[in-house]
Structure formats: structure tokens, C-alpha cells
DRENDO-1510 file (C-alpha; in Angstrom, 1 decimal, always signed):
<recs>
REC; n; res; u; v; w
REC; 1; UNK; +21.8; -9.5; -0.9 .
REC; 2; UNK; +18.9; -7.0; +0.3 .
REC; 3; UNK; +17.8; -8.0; +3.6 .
REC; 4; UNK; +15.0; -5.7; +3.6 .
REC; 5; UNK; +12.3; -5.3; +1.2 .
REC; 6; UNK; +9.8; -2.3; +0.6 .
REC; 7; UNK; +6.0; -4.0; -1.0 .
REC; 8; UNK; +3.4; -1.2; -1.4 .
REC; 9; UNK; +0.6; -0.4; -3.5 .
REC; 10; UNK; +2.0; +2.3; -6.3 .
REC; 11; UNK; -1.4; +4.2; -6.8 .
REC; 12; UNK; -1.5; +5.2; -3.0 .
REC; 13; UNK; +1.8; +4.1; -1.5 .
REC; 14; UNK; +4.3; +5.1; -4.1 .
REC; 15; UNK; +5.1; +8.2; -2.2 .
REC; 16; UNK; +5.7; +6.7; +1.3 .
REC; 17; UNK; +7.3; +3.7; -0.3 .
REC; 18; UNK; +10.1; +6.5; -1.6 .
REC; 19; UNK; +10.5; +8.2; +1.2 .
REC; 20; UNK; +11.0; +5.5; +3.0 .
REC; 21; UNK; +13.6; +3.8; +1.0 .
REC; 22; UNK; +15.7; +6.8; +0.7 .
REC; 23; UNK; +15.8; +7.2; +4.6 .
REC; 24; UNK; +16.6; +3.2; +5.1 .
REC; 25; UNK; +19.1; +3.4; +2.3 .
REC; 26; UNK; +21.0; +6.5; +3.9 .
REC; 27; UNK; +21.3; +4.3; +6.8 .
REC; 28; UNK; +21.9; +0.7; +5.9 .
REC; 29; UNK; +22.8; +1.3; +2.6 .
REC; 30; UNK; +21.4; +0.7; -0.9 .
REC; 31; UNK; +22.6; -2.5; -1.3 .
REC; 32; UNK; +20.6; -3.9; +1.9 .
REC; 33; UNK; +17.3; -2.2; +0.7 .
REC; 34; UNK; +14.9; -4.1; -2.2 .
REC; 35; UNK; +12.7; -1.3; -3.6 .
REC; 36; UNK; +11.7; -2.2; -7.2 .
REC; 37; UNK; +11.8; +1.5; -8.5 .
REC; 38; UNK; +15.5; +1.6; -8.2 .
REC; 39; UNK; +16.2; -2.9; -8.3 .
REC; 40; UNK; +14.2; -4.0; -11.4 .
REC; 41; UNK; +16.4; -3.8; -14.6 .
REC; 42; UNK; +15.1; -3.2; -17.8 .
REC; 43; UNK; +15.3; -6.6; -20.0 .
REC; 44; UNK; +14.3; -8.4; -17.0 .
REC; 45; UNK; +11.0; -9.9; -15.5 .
REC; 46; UNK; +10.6; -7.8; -12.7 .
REC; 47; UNK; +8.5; -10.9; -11.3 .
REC; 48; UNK; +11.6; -13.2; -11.1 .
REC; 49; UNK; +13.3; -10.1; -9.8 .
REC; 50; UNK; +11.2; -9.9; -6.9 .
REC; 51; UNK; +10.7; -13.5; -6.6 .
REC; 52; UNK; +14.7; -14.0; -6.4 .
REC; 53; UNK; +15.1; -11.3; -3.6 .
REC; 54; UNK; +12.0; -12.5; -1.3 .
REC; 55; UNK; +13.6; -16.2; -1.9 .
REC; 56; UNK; +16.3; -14.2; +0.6 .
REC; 57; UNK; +14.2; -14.1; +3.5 .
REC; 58; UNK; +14.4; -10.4; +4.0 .
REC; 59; UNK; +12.1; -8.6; +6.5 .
REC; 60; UNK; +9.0; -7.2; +4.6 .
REC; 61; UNK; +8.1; -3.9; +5.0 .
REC; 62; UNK; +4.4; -4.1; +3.9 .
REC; 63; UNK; +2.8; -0.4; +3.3 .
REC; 64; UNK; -0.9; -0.6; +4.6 .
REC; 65; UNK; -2.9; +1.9; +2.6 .
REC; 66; UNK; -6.3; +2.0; +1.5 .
REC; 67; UNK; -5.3; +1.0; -1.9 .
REC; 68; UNK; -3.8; -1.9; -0.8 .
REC; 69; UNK; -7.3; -3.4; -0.4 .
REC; 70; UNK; -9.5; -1.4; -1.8 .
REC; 71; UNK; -8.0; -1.4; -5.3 .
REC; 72; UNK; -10.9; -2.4; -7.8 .
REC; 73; UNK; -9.6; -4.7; -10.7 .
REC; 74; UNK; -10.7; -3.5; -14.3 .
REC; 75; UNK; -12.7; -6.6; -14.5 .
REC; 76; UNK; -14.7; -6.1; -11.4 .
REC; 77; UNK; -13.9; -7.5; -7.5 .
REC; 78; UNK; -10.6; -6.0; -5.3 .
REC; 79; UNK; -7.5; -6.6; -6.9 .
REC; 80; UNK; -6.2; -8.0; -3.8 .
REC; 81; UNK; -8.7; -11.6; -4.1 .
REC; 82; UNK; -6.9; -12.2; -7.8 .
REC; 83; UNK; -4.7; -14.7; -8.0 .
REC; 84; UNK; -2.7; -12.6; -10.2 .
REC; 85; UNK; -2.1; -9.7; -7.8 .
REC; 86; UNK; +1.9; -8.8; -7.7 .
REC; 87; UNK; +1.1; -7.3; -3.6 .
REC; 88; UNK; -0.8; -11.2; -2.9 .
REC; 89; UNK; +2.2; -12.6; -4.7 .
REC; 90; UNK; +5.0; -10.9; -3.2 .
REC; 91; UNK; +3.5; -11.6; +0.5 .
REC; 92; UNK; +2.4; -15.0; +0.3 .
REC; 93; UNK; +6.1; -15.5; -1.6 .
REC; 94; UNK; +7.4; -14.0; +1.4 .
REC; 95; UNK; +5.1; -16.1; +3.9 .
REC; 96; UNK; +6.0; -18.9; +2.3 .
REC; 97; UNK; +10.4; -18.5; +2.2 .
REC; 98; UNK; +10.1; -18.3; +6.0 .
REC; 99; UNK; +10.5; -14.1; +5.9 .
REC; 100; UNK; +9.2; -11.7; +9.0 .
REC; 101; UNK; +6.8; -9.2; +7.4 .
REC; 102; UNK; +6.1; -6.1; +9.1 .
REC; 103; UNK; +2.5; -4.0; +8.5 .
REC; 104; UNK; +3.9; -0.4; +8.3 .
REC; 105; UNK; +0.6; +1.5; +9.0 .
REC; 106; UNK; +0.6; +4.9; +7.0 .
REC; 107; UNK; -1.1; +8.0; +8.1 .
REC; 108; UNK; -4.6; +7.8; +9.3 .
REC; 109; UNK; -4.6; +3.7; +8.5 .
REC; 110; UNK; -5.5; +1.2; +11.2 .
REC; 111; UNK; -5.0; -2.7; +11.0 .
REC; 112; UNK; -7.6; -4.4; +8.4 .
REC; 113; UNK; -10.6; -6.1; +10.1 .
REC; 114; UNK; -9.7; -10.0; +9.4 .
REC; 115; UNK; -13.0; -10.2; +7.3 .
REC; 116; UNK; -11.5; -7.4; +5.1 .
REC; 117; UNK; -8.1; -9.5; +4.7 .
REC; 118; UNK; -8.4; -12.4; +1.9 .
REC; 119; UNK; -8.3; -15.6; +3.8 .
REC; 120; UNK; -4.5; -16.8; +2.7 .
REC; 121; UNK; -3.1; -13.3; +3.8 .
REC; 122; UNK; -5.1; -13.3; +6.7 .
REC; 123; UNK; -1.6; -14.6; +9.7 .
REC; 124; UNK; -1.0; -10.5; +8.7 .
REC; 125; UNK; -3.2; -10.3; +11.7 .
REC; 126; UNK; -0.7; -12.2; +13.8 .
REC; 127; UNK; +2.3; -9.0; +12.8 .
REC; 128; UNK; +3.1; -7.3; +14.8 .
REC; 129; UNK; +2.3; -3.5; +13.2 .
REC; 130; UNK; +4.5; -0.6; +13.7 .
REC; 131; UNK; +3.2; +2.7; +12.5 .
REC; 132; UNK; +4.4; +5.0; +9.5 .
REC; 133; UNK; +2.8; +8.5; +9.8 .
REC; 134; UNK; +3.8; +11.9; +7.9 .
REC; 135; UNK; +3.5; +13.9; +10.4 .
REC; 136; UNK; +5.5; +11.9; +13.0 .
REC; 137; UNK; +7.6; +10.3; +10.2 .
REC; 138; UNK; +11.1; +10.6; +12.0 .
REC; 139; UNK; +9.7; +9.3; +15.1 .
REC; 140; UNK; +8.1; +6.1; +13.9 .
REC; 141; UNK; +11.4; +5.8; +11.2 .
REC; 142; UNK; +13.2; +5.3; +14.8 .
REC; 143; UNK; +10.7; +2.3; +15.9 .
REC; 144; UNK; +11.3; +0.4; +12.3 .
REC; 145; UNK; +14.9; +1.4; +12.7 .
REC; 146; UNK; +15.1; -0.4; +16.3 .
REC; 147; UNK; +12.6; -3.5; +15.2 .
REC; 148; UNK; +15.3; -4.3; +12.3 .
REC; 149; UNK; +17.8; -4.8; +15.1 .
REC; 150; UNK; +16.4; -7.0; +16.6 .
REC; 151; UNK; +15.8; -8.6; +13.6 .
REC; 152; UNK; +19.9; -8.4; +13.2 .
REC; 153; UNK; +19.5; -5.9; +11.1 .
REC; 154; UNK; +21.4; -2.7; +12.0 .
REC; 155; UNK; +22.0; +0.5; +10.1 .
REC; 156; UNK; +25.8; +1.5; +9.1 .
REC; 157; UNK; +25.8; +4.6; +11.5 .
REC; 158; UNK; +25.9; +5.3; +14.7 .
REC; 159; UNK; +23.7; +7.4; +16.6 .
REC; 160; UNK; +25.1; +10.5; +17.5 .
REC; 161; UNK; +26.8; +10.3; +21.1 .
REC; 162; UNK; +25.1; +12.2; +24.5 .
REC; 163; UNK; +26.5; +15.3; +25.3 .
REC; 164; UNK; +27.6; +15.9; +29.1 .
REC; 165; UNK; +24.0; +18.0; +30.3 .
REC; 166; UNK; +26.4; +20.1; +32.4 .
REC; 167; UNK; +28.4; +21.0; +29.7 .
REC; 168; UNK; +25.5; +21.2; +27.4 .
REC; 169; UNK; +24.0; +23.8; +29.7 .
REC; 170; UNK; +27.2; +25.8; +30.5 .
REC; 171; UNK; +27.9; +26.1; +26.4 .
REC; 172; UNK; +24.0; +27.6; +26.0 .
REC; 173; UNK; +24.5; +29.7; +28.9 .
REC; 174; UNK; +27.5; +31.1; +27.1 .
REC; 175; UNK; +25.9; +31.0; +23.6 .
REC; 176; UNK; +22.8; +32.9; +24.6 .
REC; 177; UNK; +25.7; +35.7; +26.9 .
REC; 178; UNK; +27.1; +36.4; +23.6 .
REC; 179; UNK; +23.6; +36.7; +21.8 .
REC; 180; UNK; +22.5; +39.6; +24.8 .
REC; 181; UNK; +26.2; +41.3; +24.2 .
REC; 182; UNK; +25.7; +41.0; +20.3 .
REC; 183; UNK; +22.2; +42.5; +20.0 .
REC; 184; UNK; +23.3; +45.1; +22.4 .
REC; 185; UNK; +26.1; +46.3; +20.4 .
REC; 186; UNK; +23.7; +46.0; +17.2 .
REC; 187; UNK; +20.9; +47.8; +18.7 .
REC; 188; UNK; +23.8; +50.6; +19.5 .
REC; 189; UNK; +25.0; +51.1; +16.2 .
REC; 190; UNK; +21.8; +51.2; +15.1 .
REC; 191; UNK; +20.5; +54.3; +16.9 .
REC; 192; UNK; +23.6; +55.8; +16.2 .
REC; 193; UNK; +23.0; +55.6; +12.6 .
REC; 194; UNK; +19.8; +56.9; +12.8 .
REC; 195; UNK; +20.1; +60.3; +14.9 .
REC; 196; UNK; +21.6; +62.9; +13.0 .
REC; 197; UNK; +25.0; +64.5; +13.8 .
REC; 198; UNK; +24.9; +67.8; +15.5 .
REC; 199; UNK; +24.9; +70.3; +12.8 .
REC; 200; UNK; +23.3; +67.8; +10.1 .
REC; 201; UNK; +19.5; +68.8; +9.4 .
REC; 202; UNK; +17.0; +65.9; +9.7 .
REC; 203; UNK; +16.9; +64.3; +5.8 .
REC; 204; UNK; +13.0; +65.6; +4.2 .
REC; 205; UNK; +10.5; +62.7; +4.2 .
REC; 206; UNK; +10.5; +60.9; +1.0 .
REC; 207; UNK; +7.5; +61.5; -1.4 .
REC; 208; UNK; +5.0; +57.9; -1.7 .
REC; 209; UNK; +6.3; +55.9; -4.2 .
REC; 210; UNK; +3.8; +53.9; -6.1 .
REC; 211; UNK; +4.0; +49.8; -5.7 .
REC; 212; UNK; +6.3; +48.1; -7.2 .
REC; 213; UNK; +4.7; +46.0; -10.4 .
REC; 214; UNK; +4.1; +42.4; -9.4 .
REC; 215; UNK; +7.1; +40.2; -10.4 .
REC; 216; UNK; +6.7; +37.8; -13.4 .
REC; 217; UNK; +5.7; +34.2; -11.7 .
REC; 218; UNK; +4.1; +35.7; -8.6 .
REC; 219; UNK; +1.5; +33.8; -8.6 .
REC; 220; UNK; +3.4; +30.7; -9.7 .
REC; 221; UNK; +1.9; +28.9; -6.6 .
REC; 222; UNK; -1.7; +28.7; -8.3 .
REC; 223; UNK; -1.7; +25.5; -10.5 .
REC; 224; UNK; -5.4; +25.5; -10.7 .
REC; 225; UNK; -6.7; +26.0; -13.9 .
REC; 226; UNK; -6.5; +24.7; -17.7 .
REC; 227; UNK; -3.5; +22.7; -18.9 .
REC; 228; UNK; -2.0; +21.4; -21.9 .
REC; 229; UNK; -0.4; +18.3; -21.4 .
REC; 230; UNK; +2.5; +17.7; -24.5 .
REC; 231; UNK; +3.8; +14.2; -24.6 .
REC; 232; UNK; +6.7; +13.1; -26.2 .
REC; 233; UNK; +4.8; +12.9; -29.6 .
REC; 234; UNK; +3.7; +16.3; -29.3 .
REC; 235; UNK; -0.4; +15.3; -28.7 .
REC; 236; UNK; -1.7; +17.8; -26.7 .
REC; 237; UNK; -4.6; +16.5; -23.9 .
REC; 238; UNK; -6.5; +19.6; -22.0 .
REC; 239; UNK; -5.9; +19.2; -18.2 .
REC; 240; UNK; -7.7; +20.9; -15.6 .
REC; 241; UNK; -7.0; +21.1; -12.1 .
REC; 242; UNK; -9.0; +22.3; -9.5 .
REC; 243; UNK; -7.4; +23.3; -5.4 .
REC; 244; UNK; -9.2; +23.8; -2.3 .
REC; 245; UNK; -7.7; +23.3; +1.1 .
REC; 246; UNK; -5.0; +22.0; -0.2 .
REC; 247; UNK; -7.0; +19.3; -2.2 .
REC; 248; UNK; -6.0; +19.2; -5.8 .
REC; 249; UNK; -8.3; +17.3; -8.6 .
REC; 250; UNK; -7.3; +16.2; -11.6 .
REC; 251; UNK; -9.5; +15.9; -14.9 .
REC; 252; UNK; -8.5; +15.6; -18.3 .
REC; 253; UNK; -10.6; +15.8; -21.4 .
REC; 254; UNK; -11.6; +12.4; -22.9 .
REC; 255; UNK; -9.0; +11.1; -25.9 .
REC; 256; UNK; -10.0; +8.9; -29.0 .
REC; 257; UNK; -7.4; +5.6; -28.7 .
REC; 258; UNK; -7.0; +5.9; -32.4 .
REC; 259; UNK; -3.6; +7.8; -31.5 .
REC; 260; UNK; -2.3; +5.4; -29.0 .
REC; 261; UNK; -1.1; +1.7; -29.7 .
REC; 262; UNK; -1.1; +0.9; -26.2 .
REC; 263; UNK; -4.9; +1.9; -25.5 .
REC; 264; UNK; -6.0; +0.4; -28.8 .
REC; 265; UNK; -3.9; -2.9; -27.3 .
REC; 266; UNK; -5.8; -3.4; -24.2 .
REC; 267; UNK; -9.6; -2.4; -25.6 .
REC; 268; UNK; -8.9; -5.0; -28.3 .
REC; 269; UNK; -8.4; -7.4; -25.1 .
REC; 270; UNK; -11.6; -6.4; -23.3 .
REC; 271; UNK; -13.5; -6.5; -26.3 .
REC; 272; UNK; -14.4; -10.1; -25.7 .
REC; 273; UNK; -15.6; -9.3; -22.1 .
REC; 274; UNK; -18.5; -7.0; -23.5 .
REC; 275; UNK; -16.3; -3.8; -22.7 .
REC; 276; UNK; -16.4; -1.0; -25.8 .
REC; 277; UNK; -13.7; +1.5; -25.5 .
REC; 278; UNK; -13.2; +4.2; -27.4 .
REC; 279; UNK; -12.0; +6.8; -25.7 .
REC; 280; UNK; -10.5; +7.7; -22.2 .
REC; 281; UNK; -9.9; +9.8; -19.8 .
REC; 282; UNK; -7.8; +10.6; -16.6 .
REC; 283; UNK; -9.4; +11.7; -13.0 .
REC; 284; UNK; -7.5; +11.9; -9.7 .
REC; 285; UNK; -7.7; +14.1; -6.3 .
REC; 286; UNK; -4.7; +13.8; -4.3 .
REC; 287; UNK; -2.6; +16.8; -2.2 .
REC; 288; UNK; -0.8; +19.9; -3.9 .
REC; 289; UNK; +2.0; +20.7; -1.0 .
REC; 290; UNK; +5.0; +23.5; -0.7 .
REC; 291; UNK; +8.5; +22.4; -1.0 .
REC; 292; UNK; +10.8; +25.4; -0.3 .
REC; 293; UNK; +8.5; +27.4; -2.2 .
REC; 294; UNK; +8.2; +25.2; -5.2 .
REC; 295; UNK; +4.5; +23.5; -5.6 .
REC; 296; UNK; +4.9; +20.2; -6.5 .
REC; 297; UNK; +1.3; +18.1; -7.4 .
REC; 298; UNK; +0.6; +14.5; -6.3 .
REC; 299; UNK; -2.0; +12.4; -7.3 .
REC; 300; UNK; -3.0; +8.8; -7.8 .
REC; 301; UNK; -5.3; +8.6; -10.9 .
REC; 302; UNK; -7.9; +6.2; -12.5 .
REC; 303; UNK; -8.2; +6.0; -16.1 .
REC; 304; UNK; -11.7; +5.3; -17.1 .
REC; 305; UNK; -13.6; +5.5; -20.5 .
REC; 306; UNK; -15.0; +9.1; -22.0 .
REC; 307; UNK; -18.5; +8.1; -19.8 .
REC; 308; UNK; -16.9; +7.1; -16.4 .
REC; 309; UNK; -16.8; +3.3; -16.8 .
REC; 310; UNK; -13.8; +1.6; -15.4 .
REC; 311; UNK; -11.2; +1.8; -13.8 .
REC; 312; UNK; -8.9; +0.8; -17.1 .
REC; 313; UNK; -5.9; +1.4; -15.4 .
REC; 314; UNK; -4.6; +3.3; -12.0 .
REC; 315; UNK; -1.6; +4.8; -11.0 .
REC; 316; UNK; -0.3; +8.0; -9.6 .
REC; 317; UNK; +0.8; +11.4; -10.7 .
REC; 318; UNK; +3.7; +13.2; -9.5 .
REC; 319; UNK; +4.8; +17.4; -10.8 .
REC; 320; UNK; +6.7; +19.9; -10.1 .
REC; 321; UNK; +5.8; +23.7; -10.9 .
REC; 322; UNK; +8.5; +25.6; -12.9 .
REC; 323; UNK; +9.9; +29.0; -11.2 .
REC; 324; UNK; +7.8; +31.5; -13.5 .
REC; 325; UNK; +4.3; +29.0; -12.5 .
REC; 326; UNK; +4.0; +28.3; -16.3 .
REC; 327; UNK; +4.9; +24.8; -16.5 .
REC; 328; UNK; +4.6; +21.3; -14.9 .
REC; 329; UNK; +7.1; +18.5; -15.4 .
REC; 330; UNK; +7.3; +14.8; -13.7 .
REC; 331; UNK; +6.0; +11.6; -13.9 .
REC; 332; UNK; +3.1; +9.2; -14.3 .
REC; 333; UNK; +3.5; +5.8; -13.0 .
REC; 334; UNK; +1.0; +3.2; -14.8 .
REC; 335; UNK; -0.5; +0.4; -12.9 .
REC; 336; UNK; -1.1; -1.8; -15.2 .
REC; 337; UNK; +2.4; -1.3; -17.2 .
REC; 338; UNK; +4.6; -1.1; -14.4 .
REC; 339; UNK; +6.3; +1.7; -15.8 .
REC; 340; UNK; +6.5; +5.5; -16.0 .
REC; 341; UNK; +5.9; +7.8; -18.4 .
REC; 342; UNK; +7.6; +11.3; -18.2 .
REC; 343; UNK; +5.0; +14.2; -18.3 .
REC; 344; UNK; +4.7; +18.0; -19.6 .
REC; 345; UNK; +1.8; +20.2; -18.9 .
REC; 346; UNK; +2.4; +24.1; -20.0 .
REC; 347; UNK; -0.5; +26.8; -19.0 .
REC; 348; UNK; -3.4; +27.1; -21.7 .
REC; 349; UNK; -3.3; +30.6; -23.0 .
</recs>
């Protein structure tokens, strides 16, 4: 039985949401940690699923982002003031099973003004928010990790035991001794490898060499550009990405549905609505970081129609770089499918 239960909005929150359920399942284990990524089977309704594990009475960590809210639904108004809306569902489930729900507020995010809340969600106001920032993640991890106790909740290990400050300070004091005797026995043999014996004549200064020719891949940090993206079918849909400041935007070329059952399936079911689509296309600006060197893209994305109407669908976009820079590989999570779809961009000649 999970007694605590991740709910976020995927096109923004996916990446927190993650994050965050790795670090609570290090410490309380999997088992006590709902996250639908890793919980929903396949040949299941994920809605039961969820439905099943908030009928627990776990504590709710809610991820407030600015998707949350300010999600547009394809047919017009915020997502969030449809009945149909899994985030309304899953909290007013959750409300009503007699379960504590805790507003996790994510980088630069304050509490929603109650006129901004719809009005059944609106006792959020009445939670007690803690805060969930990137830059001071391990810090506020420790606040959720001490409000779960006193829900009765408490993680599997223990937190590391005090040391004695005297002895502490005597083991530095030693440590940085044997540093000062260590570089001074380094910086010894050093000069003594660099004077010349007596009789030995001083080595003739080595001719300029030219520059070594850049390695293959080193510029595999640059992602900007044109790329092909393959899919599993072997289409090929021209991607370009554009970086400043660490800003990345995504924009694809627009793509007749003609190829693709699933786009041909849902403009046959806006037809009736006075919605034509024919073609679509992908556009996105999210953040490009570094991790140990590697660049790795994320994005959350709106499909619209080949002249900007929409959104169709959102979700988000998550790649890696390959070593030599030449390819991209990862994911793309799909809103409106609940699912993922593996992805695999390669540099345009």
C-alpha cells in the first residue's frame, strides 16, 4: 500500500514529479511511493489505478506549476474547470477519501490567488504549502521529509549520526598537517626534477608545434540547429532548435496526418466541432542543461495545426545528446495519450 502519492501536471511538472519520486523512493522505499510513471500497468485503466491508491488515504504531494492551471483544453477554457480533468479528479478523489494533501510549490511558483482556483478545489487554500525549488532542492526535500513524519510517515534510514565537534576539529587539524607535509614533499621533488644535474646541459627549447586538430564531437554541446527526427517507421520530420541563454526552442515542420492513424483519429473527432485538421506541427521552449558534460534537452511542447491553431495536444520533451553531438535520443510524453513515445533526432547534413 503507497502511502504517499506524487499528482502533477506532465507538460510542466513531469520533471520535478521524477525527481522527486526517485529521492522519496531511495528513502521510504518504492513500495510507499504512488507515482504513475512507474505504478500504472499496461492492460489496466490507469483511472482505476489511481482511484484504488487515493481510496488509501495517502498524503498527496500536489506539484504547483503554471501548468497546473494554466493548461488550455483543445476545445477552449483551462483544463483544470473540466469535469474531465485527471489533476481535478485525482484531488477532489483525494479530498473526498479523507487524505492530507500537501501544495509542493516548484521554483519561482507562489500559492494560486483563490479566484484563480476553481471553486471545488478551492480548501487548497487551507494547505498548508511547503516549497519545492531546484536550486534549494535538498533543503526543502528535508522539510517534506520531516512534514511526512508527522504525518507518521518516516523514511527507512536514518540520518547520519553527529560527530564529536572536538574530534571533528582535531581529525581536520590533522588532515589539513598531512596536506602542508604532502605538498611540501611534492613541491620538492618537483624542483628537483626540473634543475639539471651538475654536468647535464640545459635541454634546447622545443620548436612551436602547430595546434592540435579539434577532436571529432567538440562541439557536441551545440544542439542548435536542423534535425531529422526518425521514428520507428522511418518518417523523417525536420526539427529545428534554436539556444540562447540557456533557452532552447523547439519547431518542427508542419506534417500531413495522412501518415498517422492516431492524428487522422482525433481530427475525425473534432470535425464535428468546426475544427479542420490537416496537418500539424510541434513548438516548445523549455531549458537545454549540462549533465557531466552530456547536454540533455527538455521541453514541454504544444501540438498545434500547420497555421498555429490549437493546442491539439501537450506534453513534454525529454533528449540526450550522443558523445560525438550527432544524435539525440529520449522521449516524448503525450498529454492526451498518456503515454510515451521513444524519439530519434540525427543532425541534417
Amino acid at each position: 500500500m503507497s502511502r504517499i502519492f506524487i499528482s502533477y501536471r506532465s507538460s510542466d511538472g513531469k520533471k520535478d514529479a521524477d525527481r522527486l519520486c526517485a529521492d522519496l523512493s531511495r528513502l521510504y522505499g518504492e513500495d510507499q511511493v504512488f507515482f504513475d510513471k512507474q505504478d500504472l500497468r499496461g492492460g489496466h485503466s490507469w483511472r482505476s489505478a489511481i482511484l484504488a491508491a487515493l481510496g488509501t488515504r495517502p498524503v498527496v504531494l500536489l506539484l504547483i506549476t503554471p501548468d497546473l492551471l494554466g493548461m488550455v483544453h483543445p476545445e477552449g477554457g483551462r483544463r483544470v474547470d473540466r469535469d474531465d480533468d485527471p489533476i481535478r479528479g485525482e484531488v477532489l478523489t483525494a479530498q473526498g477519501h479523507g487524505a492530507t494533501i500537501i501544495p509542493l510549490l516548484t521554483e519561482g511558483m507562489l500559492m494560486p490567488a483563490t479566484t484563480d482556483i476553481p471553486a471545488p478545489l478551492r480548501f487548497l487554500k487551507e494547505s498548508h504549502a511547503l516549497k519545492l525549488r531546484t536550486e534549494d532542492w535538498a533543503d526543502d526535500l528535508n522539510k517534506i521529509v520531516a512534514d511526512l513524519a508527522s504525518h507518521g510517515i518516516h523514511p527507512l534510514t536514518t540520518p547520519p549520526r553527529k560527530e564529536d565537534p572536538t574530534k571533528r576539529g582535531w581529525m581536520l587539524r590533522m588532515q589539513r598537517g598531512f596536506m602542508w607535509i604532502g605538498g611540501i614533499f611534492v613541491g620538492l621533488v618537483v624542483i628537483g626534477l626540473l634543475l639539471p644535474e651538475e654536468n647535464e646541459a640545459p635541454l634546447p627549447a622545443s620548436a612551436p608545434s602547430a595546434s592540435p586538430a579539434p577532436a571529432p564531437g567538440q562541439n557536441a554541446r551545440d544542439v542548435s540547429g536542423l534535425w531529422w527526427s526518425i521514428d520507428q517507421d522511418n518518417r523523417r520530420l525536420r526539427v529545428q532548435f534554436t539556444v540562447s541563454n540557456g533557452t532552447i526552442e523547439l519547431q518542427t515542420d508542419a506534417f500531413p496526418i495522412a501518415g498517422y492513424p492516431k492524428w487522422q483519429a482525433y481530427a475525425q473527432s473534432v470535425r464535428d466541432q468546426g475544427l479542420i485538421v490537416t496537418d500539424v506541427r510541434y513548438v516548445g521552449q523549455g531549458v537545454l542543461a549540462d549533465v557531466m558534460g552530456v547536454p540533455r534537452i527538455e521541453i514541454p511542447y504544444q501540438a498545434t495545426t500547420g497555421d498555429g491553431r490549437g493546442p491539439l495536444d501537450t506534453g513534454s520533451v525529454v533528449l540526450t545528446a550522443s558523445a560525438d553531438g550527432q544524435e539525440l535520443t529520449g522521449q516524448l510524453w503525450s498529454n492526451g495519450e498518456q503515454a510515451e513515445t521513444p524519439l530519434r533526432l540525427v543532425r541534417q547534413p
